[in-house]
C-alpha positions in Angstrom: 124.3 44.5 97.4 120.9 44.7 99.3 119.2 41.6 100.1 117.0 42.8 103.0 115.0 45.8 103.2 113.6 46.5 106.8 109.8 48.7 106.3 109.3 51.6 108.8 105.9 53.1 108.4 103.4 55.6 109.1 101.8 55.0 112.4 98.4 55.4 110.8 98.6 52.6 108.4 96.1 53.7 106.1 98.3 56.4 105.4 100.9 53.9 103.4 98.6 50.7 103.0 98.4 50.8 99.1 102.4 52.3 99.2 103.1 49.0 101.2 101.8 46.8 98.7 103.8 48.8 95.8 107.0 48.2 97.5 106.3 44.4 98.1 105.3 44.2 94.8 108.8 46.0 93.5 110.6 43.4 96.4 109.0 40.1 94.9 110.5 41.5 91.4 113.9 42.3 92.4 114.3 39.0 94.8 115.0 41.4 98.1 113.2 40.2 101.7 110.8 43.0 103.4 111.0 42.7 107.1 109.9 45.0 110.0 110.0 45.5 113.6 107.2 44.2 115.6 105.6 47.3 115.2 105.4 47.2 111.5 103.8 43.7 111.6 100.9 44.3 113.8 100.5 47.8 111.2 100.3 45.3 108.1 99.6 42.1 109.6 99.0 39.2 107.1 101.3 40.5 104.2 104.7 39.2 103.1 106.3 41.0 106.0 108.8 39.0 107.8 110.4 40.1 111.3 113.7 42.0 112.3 115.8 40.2 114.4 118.9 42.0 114.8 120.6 39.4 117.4 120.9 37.1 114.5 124.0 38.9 112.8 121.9 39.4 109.8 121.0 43.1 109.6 119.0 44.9 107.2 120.8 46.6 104.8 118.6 49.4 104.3 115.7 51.0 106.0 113.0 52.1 104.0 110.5 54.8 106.4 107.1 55.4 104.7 106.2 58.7 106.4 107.0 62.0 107.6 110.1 63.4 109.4 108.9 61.8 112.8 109.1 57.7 110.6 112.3 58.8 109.4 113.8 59.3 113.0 112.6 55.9 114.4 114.3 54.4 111.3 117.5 56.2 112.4 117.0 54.9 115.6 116.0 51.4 114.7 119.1 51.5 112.5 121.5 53.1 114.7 123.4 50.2 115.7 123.4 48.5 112.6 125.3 51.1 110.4 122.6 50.7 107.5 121.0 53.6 105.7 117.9 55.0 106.0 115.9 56.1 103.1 113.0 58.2 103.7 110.0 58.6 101.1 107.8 61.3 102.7 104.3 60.8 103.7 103.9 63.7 106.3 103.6 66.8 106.5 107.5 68.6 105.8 109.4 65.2 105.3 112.5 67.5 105.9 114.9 64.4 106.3 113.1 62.1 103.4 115.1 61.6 100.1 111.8 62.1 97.8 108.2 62.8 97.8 105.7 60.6 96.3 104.8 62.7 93.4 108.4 62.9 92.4 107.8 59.4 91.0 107.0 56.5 94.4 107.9 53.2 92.4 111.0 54.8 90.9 112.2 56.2 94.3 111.4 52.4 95.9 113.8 50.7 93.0 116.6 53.5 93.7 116.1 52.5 97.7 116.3 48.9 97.1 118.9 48.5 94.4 121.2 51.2 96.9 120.9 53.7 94.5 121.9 57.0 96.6 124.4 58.7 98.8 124.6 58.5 102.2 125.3 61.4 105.0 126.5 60.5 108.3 124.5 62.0 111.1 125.2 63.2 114.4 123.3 62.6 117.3 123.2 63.5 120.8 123.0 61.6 123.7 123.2 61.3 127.6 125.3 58.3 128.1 122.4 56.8 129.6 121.0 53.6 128.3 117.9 54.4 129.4 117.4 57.5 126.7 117.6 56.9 123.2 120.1 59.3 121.1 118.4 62.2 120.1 119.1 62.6 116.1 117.0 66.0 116.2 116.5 67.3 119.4 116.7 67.2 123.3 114.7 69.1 124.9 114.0 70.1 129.1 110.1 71.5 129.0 108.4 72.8 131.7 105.3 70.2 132.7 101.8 71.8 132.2 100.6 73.2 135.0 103.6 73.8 136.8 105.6 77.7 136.9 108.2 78.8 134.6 110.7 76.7 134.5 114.5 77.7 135.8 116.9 76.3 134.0 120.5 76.5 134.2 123.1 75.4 131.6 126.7 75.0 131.7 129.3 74.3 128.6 132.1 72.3 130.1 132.1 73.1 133.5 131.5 76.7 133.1 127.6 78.6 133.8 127.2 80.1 130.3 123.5 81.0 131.6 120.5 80.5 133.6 116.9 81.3 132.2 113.9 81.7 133.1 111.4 79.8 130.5 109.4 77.3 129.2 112.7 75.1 128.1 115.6 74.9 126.4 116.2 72.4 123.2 119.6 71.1 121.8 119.8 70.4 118.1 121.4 68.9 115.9 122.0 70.4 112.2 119.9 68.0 111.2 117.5 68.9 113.9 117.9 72.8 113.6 115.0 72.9 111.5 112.5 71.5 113.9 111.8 72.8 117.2 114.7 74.9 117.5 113.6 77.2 114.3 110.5 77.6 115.9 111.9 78.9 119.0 113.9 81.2 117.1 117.3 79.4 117.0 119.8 79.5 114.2 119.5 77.0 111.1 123.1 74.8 111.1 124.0 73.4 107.8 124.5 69.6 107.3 127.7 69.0 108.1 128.7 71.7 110.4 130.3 70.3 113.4 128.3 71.5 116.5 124.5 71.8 118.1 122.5 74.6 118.7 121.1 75.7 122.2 118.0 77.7 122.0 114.9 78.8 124.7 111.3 77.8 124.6 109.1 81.1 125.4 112.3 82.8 127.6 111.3 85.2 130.0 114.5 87.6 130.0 115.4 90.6 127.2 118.9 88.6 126.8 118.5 84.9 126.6 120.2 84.2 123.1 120.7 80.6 121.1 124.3 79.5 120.9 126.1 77.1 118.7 128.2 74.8 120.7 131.2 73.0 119.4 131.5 69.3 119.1 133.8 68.3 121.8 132.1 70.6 124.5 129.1 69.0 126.9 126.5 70.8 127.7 125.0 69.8 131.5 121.0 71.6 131.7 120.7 71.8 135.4 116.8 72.5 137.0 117.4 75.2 139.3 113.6 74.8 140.6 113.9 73.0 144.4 110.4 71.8 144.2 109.5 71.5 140.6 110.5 68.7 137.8 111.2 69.0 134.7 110.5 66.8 131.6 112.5 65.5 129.2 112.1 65.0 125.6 113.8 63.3 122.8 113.2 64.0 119.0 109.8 64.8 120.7 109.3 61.8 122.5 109.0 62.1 126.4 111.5 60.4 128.0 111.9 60.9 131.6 112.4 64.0 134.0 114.8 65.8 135.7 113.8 66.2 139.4 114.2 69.7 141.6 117.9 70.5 141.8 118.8 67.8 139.1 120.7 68.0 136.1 122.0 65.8 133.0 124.8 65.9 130.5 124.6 65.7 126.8 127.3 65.5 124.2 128.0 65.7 120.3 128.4 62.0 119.0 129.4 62.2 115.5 128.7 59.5 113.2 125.6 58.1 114.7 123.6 57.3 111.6 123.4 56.8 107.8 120.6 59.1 106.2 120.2 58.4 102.2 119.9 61.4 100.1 119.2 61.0 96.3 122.5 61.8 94.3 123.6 65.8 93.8 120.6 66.6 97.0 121.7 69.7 98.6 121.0 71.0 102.0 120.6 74.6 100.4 118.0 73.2 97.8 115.9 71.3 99.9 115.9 74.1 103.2 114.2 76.7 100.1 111.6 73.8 98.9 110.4 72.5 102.2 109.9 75.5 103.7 109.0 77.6 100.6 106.2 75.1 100.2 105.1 75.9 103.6 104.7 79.3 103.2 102.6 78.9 99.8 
């Protein structure tokens, strides 16, 4: 039964300001507490919005992101340690990961979110081991900092060199992150629920740089052949660090990492043809 609904929201709140009031108005009606991080409070400060506090044992037993694909993975991140789902309405531009679209019907979509009306799909994630970067539930990426050369990056599976390249970067996706900046470089689409990430180049500057699909139990270690030159790390788009001349970090396939809700009988297949068949309208 959900009691507590924790709001994630577009960071332009004028964006979602009337949706906010709609679901506060459908939360007052069905008895269920909105709350948000601190974030979300100074976004829609003075409304019946009360805080997350996740030391307190009391979780929220839904997320509910107001936004576009990029809301949707800071509620999977906000969530991640909580176990709770994380229904996305989509207020951005592909909304690949939402369950619905506003014009599907918003204050119907808000009741199914609230009363737990869905299915869930556990998603992978990948991560570094290192408390210090967040898991990456669409993509990790080494980029080369502007205004630097090419990057020359190295990458082994296990403890074997599969490759070194030449290039602007290399991301690692997830199948839920496949569609993102991996497709644009190229690399291969991976269903939902293949087990396994995709390794693809940014802009390579070789005839045989190819994307791979690694499997789950194998790390992959990206080492920065450059000896004067850092590189720059980013997660689901996010900066996050750099790897320094000569430097390298490992990331592996953690299963299980989060909760994404999916309205009943969704299918990958469907929504990969009316995402991207919209964008090429």
């Amino acid at each position: 039964m959900i009691r507590t609904c924790a709001l994630v929201t577009h960071n332009d709140p004028d964006v979602t300001s009337a949706a906010v009031e709609e679901v506060l108005a459908i939360a007052r009606e069905t008895g269920i507490n909105v709350v948000g991080l601190p974030d979300e409070l100074i976004r829609h400060g003075g409304r019946e919005i009360g805080p997350v506090d996740l030391t307190s044992g009391t979780v929220p037993d839904v997320w509910l992101c107001l936004g576009g694909d990029g809301t949707i993975l800071r509620g999977l991140r906000s969530a991640a340690e909580t176990r709770s789902p994380v229904y996305g309405i989509n207020f951005g531009e592909v909304g690949f990961l939402a369950a619905t679209d506003p014009e599907e019907g918003f204050a119907e979509s808000v009741r199914r979110a609230l009363i737990g009306d869905f299915d869930t799909l556990d998603l992978p994630a990948l991560s570094t081991g290192d408390p210090a970067h967040p898991v990456a539930f669409n993509d990790f990426a080494l980029q080369r900092r502007p205004g630097l050369r090419v990057a020359d990056i190295a990458y082994l599976v296990g403890d074997e060199e599969v490759g070194r390249v030449r290039c602007d970067g290399v991301v690692l996706a997830t199948p839920a992150g496949s569609t993102g900046y991996n497709l644009a470089n190229g690399g291969p689409v991976v269903a939902w629920g293949v087990a396994g990430f995709a390794v693809s180049f940014i802009a390579p500057h070789s005839l045989t740089a190819r994307s791979l699909i690694v499997a789950p139990d194998d790390r992959v270690t990206l080492v920065n052949r450059s000896a004067t030159e850092p590189v720059d790390i980013a997660i689901d788009g996010r900066p996050c660090g750099e790897v320094e001349p000569g430097g390298q970090i490992e990331i592996s396939f953690v299963e299980n990492s989060g909760l994404l809700a999916q309205v009943p009988g969704s299918s990958f297949y469907h929504r990969l043809r009316q995402k991207f068949g919209r964008l090429a309208s």
